[in-house]
Backbone as JSON, one array per atom type, in Angstrom:
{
  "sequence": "XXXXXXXXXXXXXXXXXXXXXXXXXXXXXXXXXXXXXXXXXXXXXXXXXXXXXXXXXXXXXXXXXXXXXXXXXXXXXXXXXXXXXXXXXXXXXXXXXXXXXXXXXXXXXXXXXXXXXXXXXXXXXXXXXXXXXXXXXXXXXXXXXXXXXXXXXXXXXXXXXXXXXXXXXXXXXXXXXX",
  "N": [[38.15, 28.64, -21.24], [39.68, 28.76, -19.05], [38.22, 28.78, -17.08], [36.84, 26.16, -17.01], [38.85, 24.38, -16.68], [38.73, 24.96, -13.85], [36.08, 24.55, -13.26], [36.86, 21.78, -13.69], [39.16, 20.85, -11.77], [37.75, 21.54, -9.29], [35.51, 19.84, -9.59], [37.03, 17.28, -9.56], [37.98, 17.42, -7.03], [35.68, 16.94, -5.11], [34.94, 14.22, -5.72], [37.58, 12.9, -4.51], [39.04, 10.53, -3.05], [38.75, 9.75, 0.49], [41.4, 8.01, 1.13], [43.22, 9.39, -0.79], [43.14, 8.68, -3.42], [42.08, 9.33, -6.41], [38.53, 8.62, -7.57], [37.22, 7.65, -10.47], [34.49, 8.63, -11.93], [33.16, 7.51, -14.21], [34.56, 4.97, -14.52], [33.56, 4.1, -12.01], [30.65, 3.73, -12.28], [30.6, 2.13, -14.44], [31.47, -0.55, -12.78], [29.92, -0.92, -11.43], [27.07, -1.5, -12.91], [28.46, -3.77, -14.49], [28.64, -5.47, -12.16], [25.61, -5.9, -11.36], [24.84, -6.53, -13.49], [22.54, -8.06, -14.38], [20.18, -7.07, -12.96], [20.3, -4.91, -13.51], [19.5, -4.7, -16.14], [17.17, -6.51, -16.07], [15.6, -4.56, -14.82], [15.69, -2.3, -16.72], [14.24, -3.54, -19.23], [11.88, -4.15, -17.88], [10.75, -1.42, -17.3], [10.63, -0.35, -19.73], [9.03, -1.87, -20.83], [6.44, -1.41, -19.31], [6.55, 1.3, -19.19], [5.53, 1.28, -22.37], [3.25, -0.19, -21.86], [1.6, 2.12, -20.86], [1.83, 4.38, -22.37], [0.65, 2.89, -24.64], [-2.16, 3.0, -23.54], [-2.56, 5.76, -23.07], [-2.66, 6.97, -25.47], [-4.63, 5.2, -26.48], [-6.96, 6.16, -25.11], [-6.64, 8.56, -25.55], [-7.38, 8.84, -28.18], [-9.39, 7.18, -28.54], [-11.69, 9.65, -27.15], [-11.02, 11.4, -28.71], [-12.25, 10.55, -31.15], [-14.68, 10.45, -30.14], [-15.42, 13.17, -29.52], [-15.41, 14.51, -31.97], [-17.87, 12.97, -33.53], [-19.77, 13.3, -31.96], [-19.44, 15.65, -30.48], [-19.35, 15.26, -27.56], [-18.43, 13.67, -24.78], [-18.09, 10.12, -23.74], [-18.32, 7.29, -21.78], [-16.95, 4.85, -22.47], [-15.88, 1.27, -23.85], [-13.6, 0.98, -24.69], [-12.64, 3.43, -23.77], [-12.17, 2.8, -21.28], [-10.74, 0.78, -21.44], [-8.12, 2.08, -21.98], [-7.83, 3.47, -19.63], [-7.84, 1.67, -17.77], [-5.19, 0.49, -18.58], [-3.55, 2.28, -18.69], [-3.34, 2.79, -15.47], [-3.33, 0.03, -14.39], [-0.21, -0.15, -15.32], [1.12, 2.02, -14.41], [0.44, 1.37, -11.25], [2.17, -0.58, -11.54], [4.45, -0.03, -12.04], [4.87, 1.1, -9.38], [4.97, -0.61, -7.88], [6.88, -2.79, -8.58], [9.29, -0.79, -8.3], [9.31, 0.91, -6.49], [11.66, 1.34, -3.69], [12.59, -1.19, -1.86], [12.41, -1.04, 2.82], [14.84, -2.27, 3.81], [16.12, -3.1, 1.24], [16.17, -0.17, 0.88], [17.63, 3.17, 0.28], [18.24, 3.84, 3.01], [18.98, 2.04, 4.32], [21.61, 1.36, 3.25], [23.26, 3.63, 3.75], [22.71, 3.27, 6.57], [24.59, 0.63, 6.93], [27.02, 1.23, 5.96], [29.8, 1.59, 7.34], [31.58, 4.58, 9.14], [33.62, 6.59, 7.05], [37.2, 6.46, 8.07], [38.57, 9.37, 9.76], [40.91, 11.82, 8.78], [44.39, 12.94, 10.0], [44.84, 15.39, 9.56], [42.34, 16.4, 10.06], [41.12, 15.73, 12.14], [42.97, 17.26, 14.08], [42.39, 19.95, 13.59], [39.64, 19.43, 14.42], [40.28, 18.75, 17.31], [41.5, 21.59, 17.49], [39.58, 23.64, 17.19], [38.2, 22.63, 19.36], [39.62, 23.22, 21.63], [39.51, 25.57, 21.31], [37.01, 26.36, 22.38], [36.41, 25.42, 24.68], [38.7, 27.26, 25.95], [37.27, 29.88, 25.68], [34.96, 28.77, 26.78], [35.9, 28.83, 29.32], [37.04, 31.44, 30.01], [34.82, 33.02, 29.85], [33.4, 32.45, 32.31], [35.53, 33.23, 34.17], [35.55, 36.03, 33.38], [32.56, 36.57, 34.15], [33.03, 35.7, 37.29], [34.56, 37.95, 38.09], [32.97, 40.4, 37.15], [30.71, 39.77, 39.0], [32.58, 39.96, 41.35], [33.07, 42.81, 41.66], [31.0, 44.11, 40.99], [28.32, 46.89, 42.3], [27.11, 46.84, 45.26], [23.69, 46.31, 46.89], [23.19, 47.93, 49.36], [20.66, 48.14, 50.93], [19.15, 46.1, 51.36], [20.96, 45.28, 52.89], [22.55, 44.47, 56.35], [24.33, 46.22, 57.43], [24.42, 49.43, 57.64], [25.84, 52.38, 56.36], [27.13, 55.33, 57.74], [26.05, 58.49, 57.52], [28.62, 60.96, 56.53], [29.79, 63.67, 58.99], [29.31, 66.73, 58.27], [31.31, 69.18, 57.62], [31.93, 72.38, 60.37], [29.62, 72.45, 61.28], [27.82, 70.61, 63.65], [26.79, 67.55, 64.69], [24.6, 67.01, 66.0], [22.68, 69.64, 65.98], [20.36, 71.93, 64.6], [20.03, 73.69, 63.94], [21.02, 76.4, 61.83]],
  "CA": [[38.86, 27.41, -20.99], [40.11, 28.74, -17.64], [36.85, 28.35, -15.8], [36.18, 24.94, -17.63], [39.77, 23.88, -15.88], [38.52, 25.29, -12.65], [35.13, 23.61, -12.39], [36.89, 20.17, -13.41], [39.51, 20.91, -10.66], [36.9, 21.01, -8.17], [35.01, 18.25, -9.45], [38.17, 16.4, -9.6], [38.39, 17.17, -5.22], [34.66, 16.27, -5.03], [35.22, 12.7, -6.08], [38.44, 12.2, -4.13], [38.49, 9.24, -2.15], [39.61, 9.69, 1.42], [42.77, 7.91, 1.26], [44.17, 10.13, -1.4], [43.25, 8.14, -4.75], [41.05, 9.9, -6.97], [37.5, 8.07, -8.03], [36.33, 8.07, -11.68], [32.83, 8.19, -11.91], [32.9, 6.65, -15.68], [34.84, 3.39, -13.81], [32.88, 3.22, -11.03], [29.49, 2.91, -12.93], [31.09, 0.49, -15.13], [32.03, -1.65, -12.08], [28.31, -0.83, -10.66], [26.7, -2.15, -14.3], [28.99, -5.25, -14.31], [28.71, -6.47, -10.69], [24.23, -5.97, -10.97], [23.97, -6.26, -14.98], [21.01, -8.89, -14.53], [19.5, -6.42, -11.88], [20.12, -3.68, -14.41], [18.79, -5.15, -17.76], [15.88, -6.92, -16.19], [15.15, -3.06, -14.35], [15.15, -1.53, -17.8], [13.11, -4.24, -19.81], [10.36, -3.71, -16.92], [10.52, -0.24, -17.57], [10.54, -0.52, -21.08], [7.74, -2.69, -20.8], [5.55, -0.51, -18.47], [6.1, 3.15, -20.28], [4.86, 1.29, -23.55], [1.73, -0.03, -21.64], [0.89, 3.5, -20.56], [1.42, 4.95, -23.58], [-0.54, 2.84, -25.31], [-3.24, 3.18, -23.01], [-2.85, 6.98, -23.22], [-2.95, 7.06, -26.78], [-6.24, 4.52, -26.44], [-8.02, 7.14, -24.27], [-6.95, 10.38, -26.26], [-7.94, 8.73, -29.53], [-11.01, 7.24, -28.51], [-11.98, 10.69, -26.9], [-11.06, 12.25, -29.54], [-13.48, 10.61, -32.26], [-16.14, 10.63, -29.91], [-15.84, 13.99, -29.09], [-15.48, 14.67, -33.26], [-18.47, 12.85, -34.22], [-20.93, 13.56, -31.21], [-19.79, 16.72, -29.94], [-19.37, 15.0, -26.35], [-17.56, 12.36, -24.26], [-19.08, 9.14, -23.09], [-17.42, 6.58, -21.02], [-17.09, 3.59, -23.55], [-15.19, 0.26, -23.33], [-11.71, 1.61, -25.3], [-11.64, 4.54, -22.65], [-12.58, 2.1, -19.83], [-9.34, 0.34, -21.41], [-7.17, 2.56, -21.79], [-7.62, 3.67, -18.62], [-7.57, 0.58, -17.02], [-4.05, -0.05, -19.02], [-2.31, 3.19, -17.41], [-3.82, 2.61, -14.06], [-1.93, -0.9, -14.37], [1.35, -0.08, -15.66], [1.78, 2.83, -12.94], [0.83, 0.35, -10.06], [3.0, -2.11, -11.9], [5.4, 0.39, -11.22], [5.1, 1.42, -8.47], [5.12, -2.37, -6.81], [8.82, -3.06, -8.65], [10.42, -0.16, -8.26], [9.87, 1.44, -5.01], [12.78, 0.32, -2.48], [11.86, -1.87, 0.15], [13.24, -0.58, 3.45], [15.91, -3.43, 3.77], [17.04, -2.54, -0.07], [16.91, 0.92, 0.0], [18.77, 3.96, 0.39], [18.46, 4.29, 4.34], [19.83, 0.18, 4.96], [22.54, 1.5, 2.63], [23.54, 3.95, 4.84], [23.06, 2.38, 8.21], [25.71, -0.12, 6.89], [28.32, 1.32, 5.43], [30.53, 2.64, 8.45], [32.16, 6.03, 8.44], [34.88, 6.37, 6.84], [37.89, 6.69, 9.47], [39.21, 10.56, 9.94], [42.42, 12.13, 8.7], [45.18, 13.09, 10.81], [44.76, 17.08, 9.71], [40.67, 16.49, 10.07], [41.65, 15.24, 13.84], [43.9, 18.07, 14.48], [41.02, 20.8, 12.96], [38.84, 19.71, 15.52], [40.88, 19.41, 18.8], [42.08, 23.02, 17.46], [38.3, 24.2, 17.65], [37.62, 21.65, 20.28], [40.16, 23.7, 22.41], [39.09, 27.43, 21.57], [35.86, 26.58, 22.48], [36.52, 25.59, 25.61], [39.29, 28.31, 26.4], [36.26, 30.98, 25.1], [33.81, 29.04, 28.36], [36.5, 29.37, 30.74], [37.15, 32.67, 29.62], [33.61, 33.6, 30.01], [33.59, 32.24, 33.55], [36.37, 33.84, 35.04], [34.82, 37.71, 33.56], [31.48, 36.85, 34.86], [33.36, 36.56, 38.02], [35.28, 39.37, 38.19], [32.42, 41.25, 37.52], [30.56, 39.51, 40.33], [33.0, 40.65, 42.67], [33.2, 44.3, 41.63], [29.71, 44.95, 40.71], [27.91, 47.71, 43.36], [26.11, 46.25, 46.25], [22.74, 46.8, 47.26], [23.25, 48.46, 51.05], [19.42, 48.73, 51.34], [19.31, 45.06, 51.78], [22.48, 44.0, 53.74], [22.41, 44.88, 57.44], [25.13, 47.02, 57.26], [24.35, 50.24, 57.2], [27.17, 53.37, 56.52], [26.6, 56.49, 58.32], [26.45, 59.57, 56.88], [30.02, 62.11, 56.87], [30.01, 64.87, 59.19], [29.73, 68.49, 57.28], [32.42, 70.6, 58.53], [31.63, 73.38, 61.1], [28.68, 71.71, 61.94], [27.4, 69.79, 64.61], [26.01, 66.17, 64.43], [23.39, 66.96, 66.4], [22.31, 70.76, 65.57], [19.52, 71.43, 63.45], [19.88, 75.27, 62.83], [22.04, 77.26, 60.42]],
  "C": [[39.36, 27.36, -19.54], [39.35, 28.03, -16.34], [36.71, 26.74, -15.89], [37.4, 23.99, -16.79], [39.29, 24.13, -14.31], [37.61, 24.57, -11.93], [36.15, 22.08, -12.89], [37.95, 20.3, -12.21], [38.83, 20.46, -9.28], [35.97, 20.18, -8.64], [35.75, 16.96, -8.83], [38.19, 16.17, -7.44], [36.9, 16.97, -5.17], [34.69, 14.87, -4.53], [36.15, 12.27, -5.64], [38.25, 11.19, -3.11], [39.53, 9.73, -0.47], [40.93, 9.11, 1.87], [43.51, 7.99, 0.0], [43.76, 10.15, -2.79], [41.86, 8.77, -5.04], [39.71, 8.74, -8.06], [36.62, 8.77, -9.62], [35.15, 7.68, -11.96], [32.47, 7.21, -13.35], [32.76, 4.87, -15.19], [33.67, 3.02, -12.93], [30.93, 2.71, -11.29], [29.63, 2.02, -13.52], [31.42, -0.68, -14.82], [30.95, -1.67, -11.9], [27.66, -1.55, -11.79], [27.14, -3.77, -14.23], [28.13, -6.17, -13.39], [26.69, -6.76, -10.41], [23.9, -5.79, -12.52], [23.03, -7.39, -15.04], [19.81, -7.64, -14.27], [18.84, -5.25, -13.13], [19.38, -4.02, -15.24], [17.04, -5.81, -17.27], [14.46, -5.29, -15.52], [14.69, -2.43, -15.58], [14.31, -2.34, -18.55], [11.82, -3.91, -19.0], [10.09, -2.52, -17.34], [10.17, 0.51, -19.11], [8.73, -0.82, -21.44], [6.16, -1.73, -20.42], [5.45, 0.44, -19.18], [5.74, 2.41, -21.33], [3.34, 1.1, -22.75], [0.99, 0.72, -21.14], [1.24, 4.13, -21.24], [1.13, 4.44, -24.4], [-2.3, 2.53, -24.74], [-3.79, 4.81, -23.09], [-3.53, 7.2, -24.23], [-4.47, 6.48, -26.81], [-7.18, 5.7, -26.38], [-8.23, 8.3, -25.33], [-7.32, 9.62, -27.76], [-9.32, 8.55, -29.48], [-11.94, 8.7, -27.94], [-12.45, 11.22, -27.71], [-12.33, 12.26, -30.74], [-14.47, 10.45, -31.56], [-16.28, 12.52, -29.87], [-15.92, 14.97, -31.4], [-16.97, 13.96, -33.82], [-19.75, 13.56, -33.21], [-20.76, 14.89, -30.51], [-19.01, 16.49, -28.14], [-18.33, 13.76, -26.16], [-18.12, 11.34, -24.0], [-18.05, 7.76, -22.83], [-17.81, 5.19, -22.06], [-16.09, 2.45, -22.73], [-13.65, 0.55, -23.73], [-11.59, 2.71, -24.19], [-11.38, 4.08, -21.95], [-10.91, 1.61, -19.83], [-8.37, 1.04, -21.15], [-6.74, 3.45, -20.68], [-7.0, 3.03, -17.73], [-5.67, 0.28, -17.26], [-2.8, 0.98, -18.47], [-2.17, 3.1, -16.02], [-2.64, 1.25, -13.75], [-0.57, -0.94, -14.64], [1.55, 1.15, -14.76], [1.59, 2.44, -11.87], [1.49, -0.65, -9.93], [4.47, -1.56, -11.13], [5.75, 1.36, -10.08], [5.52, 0.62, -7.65], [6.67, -2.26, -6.91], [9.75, -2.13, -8.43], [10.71, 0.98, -7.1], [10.82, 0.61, -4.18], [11.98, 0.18, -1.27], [12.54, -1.08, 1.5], [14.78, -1.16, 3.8], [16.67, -2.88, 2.46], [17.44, -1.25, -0.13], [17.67, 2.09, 0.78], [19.35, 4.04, 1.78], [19.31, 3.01, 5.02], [21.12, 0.16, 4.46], [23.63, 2.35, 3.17], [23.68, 3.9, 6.35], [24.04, 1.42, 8.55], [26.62, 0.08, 6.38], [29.29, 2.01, 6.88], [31.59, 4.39, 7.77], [33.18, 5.83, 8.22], [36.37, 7.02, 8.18], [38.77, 8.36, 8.76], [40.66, 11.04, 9.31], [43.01, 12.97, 9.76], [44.54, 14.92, 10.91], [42.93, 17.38, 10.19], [40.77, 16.61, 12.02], [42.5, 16.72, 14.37], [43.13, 19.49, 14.39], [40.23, 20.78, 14.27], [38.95, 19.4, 16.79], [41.19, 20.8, 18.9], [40.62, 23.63, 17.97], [37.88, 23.6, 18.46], [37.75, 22.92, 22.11], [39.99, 25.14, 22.52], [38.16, 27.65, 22.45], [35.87, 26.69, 23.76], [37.01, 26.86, 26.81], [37.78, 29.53, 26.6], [35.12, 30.43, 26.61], [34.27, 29.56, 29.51], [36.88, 31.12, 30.79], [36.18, 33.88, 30.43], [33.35, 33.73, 31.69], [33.68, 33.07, 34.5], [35.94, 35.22, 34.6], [33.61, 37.24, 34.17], [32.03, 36.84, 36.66], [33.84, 37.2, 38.26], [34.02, 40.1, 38.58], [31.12, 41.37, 38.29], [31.2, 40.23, 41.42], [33.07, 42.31, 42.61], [31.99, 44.99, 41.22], [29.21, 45.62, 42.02], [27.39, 47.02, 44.09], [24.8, 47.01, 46.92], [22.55, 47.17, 48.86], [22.09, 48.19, 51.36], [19.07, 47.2, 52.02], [19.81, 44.22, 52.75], [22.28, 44.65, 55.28], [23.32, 45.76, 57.88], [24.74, 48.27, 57.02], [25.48, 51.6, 57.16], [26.32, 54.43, 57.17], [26.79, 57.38, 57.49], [27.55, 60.72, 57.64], [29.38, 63.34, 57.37], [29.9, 65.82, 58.38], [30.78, 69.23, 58.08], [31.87, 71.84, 58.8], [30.39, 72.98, 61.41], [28.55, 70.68, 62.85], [26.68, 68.62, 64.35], [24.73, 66.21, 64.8], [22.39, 68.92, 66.31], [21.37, 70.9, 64.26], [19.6, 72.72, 62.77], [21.27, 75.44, 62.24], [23.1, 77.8, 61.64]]
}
């Protein structure tokens, strides 16, 4: 029972509505139904309509099949298969015509017009907080790469500068023996 409280909990924050009030999915199909019950009812009669005339075109096919392939052994393209071919072929391009969404109706025109919903204060505050790490974290980066610009070794071999080499003690600069 614990868990069963737990997932409806988080269902329950799922479905909340951005300004606070919680959305019941029962209601809001029941407003959705209402406000398009032509849309709806004449959607399911079509559909109604259609899955019977491809399953009784199925049925056509696998019956006639069947007693041909019961009396003769074999198949043979007759006028009942031809039908009941013909009768699925039509009721799945029937529906395919009515019930794919146009681009205007469907899901993507549905989304291109709804605007976003506007931000909450703590949502706003979230991402100036990470807005501002992020930044700190380039300048950060910056200022060690130079540092260790300025203190990395230099290549003498290059620069025109050259150091001399230190005296040995008790020796002569210019002496070559021991």
């Amino acid at each position: 029972m614990k868990w069963l409280s737990m997932i409806a909990t988080f269902l329950m924050q799922i479905f909340a509505d951005h300004r606070g009030e919680m959305i019941d999915p029962a209601k809001e199909m029941k407003e959705f139904v209402i406000k398009n019950a032509k849309k709806v009812l004449l959607s399911l009669t079509f559909a109604f309509a259609l899955s019977s005339i491809f399953v009784s075109g199925l049925v056509l096919t696998v019956t006639t099949l069947s007693l041909q392939f019961d009396q003769n052994m074999s198949f043979t393209f007759t006028g009942l298969v031809g039908s009941g071919l013909g009768l699925m072929l039509v009721s799945l391009l029937l529906m395919g015509i009515l019930f794919y969404p146009a681009k205007e109706d469907g899901f993507e025109a549905v989304i291109e017009k709804t605007p976003a919903p506007p931000a909450r204060p703590l949502e706003e505050a979230v991402i100036l907080l990470i807005h501002d790490f992020v930044k700190e974290r380039e300048v950060n980066r910056e200022h060690m790469k130079e540092i260790r610009e300025a203190n990395a070794p230099r290549d003498f071999a290059s620069s025109e500068h050259v150091p001399e080499k230190p005296a040995i003690e008790g020796r002569d600069k210019g002496s070559t023996h021991n």
